[in-house]
N, C-alpha and C positions, 0 to 999 in steps of 0.2 A: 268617540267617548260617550260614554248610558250617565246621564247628569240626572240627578233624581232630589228637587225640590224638597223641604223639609213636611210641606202639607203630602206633597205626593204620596212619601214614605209614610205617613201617619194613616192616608186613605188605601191607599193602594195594597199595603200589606196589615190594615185590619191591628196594628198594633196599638194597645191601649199603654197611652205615657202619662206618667202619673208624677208631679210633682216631689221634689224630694230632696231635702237636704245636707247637703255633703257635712260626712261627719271627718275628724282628723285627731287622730290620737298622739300627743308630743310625748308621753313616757315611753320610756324604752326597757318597761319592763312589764306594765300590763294594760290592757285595756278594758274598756266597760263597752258590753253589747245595747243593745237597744231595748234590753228587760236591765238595763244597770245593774245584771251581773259582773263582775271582777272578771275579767276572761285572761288568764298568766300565758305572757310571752310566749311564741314556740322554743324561743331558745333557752331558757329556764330545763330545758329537755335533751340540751347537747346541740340544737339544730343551730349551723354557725351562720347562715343567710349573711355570707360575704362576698354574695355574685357580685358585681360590676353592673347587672343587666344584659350583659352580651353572652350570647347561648355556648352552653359549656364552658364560660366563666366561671370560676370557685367551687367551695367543696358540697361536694353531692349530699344534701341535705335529706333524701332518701328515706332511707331508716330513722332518720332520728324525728322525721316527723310521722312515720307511722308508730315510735312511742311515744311523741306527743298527744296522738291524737287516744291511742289508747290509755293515757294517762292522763284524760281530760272529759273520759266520755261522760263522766259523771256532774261535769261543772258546766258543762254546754260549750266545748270545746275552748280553742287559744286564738291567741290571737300574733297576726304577723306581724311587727313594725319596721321590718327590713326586706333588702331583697333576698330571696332564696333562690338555691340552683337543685332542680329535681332531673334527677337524671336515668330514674328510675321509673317504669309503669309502675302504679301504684292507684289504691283507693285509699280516701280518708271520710269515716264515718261518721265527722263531728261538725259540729257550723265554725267555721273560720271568720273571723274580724281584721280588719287590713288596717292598719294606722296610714298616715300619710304619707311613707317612703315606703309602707311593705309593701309585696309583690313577690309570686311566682314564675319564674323562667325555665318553663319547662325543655328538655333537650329535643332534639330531630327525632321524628318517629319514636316517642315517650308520648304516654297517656297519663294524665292525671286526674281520677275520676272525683270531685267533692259530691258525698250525699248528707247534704247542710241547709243550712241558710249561711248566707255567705252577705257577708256588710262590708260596704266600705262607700267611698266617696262615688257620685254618679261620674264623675268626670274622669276620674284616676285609672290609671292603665292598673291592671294589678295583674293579668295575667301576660304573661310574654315569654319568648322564645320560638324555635321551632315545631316543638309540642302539639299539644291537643292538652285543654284543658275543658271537660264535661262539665258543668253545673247538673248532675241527673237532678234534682231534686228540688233545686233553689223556687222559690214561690215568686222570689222576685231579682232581675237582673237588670243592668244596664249594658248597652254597648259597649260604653265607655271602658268598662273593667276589660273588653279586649283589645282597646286601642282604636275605637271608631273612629275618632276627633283627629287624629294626627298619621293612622294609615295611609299609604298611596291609592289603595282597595279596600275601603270599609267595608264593601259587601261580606271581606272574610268574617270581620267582624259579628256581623249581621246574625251570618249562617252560625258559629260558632252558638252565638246566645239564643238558638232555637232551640225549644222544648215543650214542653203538654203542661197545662196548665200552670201558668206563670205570668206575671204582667212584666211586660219591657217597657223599658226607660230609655227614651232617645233624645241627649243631652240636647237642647236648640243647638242649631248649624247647617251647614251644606254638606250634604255626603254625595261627591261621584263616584258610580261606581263601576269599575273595569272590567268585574266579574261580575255575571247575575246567572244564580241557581234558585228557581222559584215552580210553583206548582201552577199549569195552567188550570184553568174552572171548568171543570169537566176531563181533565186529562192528565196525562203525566208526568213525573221529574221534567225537567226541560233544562239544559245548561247548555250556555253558548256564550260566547267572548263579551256581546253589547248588547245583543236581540234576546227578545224571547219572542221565541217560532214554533209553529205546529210541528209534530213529529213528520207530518207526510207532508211538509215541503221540500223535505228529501228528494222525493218523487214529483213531486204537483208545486208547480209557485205557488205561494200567499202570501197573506202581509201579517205580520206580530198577531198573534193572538191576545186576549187578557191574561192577566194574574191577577189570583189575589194574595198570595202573601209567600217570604221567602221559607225556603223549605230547608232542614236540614240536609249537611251533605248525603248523597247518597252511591 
């Protein structure tokens, strides 16, 4: 088992974590972003977010958030206060706001790409399923939104919330992690069960190389 310390993860992968206040919205009909604009419900738009949370749970909320989002592009997108089931690839072009129970469950091999900012609580799972959920754009991210806190493998986590210019937020805790996919310093993708190891111990014993920081999947 690769047990990796809360300082370790802060040095080791060069992540800058930054204080931050969990926000939680109780209307169930709109919420306010972080410029205390109004941001209206997804579902105000037909989107019924009556998953359960278990993948391919409830009605495929799909289409009806790509008119939400087109019907929102002008007020700086909606926002989710429920669970939703996306079963569909899809891009959505607007910033999304999560109240306290919302959340994405994306299906098995579906992509959900958000090009946003994207709020919600640092701690709060928001995104789940089988899925793939992209932040392309977000400035700023937590683990948490993909489940780091309560995964068996947070490294998924991890890897998931990697991107180009953005600060990560890594709620306090312990993360072991089962899976590490990291870039050595000087060298290549590298993925292996616990280690991280030179490419040519293939061929040649060695011992762990360094890293510095985790890499998107590749």
């Amino acid at each position: 088992m690769f047990s990796i310390p809360k300082a370790l993860i802060f040095d080791a992968f060069l992540f800058w974590a930054v204080a931050g206040s969990a926000q939680a919205w109780n209307s169930n009909r709109d919420a306010s972003g972080p410029n205390q604009m109004v941001r209206p419900s997804v579902q105000r738009y037909g989107v019924k977010c009556d998953s359960n949370g278990t993948p391919g749970n409830g009605t495929d909320d799909s289409a009806a958030f790509l008119t939400a989002a087109a019907a929102t592009a002008n007020r700086e997108g909606f926002a989710v206060l429920a669970t939703c089931r996306i079963a569909q690839t899809l891009t959505i072009n607007v910033p999304i706001t999560f109240g306290s129970t919302g959340a994405l469950v994306v299906d098995t091999d579906k992509t959900v790409t958000i090009n946003g900012v994207i709020t919600a609580s640092n701690t709060q799972q928001v995104f789940r399923g089988g899925g793939t959920i992209v932040a392309a754009t977000a400035p700023f991210v937590s683990v948490g939104w993909w489940g780091a806190l309560t995964a068996a493998d947070p490294a998924v986590a991890f890897r998931a919330a990697a991107g180009s210019n953005r600060t990560y937020f890594i709620p306090p805790g312990s993360y072991t992690f089962q899976t590490v996919q990291a870039r050595a310093i000087g060298g290549g993708t590298i993925i292996t069960s616990n280690l991280l190891t030179d490419p040519s111990c293939a061929e040649n014993s060695c011992t762990s190389v360094p890293y510095s920081y985790l890499d998107a999947p590749g």
